[in-house]
C-alpha positions as CSV (number, residue, x, y, z in Angstrom):
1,X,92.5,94.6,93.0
2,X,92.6,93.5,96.2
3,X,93.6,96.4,98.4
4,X,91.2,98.8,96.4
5,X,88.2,97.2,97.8
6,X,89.9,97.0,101.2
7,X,90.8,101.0,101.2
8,X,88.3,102.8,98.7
9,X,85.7,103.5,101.6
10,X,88.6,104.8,103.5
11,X,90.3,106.5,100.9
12,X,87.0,108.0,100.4
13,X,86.5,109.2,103.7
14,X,89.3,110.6,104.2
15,X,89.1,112.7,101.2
16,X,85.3,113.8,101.7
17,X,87.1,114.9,105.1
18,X,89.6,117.0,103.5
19,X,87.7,118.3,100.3
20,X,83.9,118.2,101.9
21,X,82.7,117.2,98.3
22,X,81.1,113.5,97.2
23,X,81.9,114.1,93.9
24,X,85.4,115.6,94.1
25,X,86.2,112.7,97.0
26,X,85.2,110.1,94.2
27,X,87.1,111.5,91.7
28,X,90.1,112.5,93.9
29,X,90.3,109.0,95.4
30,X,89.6,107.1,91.7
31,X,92.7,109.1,89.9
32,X,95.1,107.7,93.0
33,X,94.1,104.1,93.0
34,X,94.7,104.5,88.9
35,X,98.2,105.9,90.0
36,X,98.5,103.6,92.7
37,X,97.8,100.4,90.4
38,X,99.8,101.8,87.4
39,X,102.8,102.0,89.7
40,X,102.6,98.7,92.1
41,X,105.0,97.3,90.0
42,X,107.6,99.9,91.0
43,X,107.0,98.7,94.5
44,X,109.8,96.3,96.4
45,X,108.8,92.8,96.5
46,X,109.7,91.9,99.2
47,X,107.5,94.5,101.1
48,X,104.3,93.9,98.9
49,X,103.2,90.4,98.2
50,X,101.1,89.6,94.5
51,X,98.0,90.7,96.1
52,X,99.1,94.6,96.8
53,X,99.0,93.7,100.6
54,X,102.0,94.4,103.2
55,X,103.9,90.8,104.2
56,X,105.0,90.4,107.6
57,X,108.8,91.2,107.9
């Protein structure tokens, strides 16, 4: 998907920040981008275009 590659190092960071662990970062940021992508349907459309990013409003 589109935004994963965008936002995985970020995600990644972020989470390394919080948890101080590679492995649990990787694994931490993995299971929410599986949450994230089973649930982008559930999103508004008008908000999220059909490649997961933000439109202008």
């Amino acid at each position: 998907m589109f935004w994963v590659t965008n936002y995985e190092r970020q995600l990644l960071s972020i989470a390394y920040n919080v948890l101080r662990d590679w492995p649990a970062a990787e694994d931490c940021v993995q299971e929410s981008l599986i949450k994230a992508g089973l649930r982008i349907n559930q999103l508004n459309p008008q908000i999220v275009n059909s490649h997961g990013s933000r439109e202008s409003l």
